[in-house]
N, C-alpha and C positions, 0 to 999 in steps of 0.2 A: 405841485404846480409846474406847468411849461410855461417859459416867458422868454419871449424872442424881441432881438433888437435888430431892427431892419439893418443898419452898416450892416453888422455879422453876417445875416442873408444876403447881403447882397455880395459879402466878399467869399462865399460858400459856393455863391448862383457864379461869380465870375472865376471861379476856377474848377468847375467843371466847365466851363464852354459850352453849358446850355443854354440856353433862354430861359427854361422852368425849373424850377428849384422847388419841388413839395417839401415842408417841412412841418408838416400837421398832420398826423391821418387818426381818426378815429372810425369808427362805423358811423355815425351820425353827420360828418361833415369830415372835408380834409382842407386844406391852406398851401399855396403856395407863392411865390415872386417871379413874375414873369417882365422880361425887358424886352424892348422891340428897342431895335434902332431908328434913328431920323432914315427915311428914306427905304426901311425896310419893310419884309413882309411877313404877315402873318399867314401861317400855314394853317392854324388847324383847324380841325374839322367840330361839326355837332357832337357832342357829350350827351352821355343817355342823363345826367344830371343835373339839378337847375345849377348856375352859378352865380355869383355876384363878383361887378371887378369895382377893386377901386382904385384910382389912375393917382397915383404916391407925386408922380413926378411927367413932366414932358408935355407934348400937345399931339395931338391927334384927327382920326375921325372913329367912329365904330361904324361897324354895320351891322343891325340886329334884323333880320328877316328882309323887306325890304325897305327896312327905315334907317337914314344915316342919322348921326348928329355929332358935334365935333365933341371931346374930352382934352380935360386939363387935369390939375392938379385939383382934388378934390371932388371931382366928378364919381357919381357908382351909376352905375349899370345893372340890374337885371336881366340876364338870360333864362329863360324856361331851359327846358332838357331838349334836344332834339334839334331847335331853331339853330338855323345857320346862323353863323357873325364870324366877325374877323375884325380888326384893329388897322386901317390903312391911309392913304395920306398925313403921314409922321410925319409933322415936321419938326420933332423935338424931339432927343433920344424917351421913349415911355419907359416907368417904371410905374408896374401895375399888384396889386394883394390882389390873391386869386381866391376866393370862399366856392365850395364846393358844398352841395347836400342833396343823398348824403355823399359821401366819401367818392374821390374820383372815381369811374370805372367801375364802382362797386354793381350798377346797376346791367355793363355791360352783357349783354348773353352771352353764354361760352362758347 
């Protein structure tokens, strides 16, 4: 069994200095803890894989293609594979569960 206690992630996510902290991969799905600050940006781009997010902590908006709507705590999201989005007008530091399927990247072309 793997079982993860989000503190631990999130004291793992804050000492590397990343934002994204994967700490799941399997072939079928991977997981990871992604933090946006109040006031920050989100960078990234379409992923060839669907994702799910679900908002742990903070307030927000999303933008899933060209639909906005705001997120909180308890909020999930569905992404298809491909769809632009991004996480912006933060007005609460986010902390977000990243679900991935399958596995990040896995689908990318080389």
């Amino acid at each position: 069994m793997d079982a993860y206690e989000l503190r631990d992630l999130l004291a793992q996510q804050q000492a590397t200095g990343r934002a994204y902290l994967e700490f799941l991969r399997v072939p079928s799905m991977s997981m990871g803890v992604y933090s946006l600050p109040a006031g920050g940006v989100d960078p990234q781009q379409p992923h060839t894989e669907d994702e799910v997010y679900y908002v742990v902590s903070g307030r927000g908006q999303i933008r899933v293609g060209e639909e906005d709507r705001p997120v909180g705590p308890g909020s999930i999201v569905f992404v298809a594979a491909t769809v632009d989005h991004r996480f912006h007008t933060i007005d609460e530091d986010l902390t977000i569960l990243v679900f991935f399927a399958p596995a990040e990247y896995s689908l990318k072309p080389a």
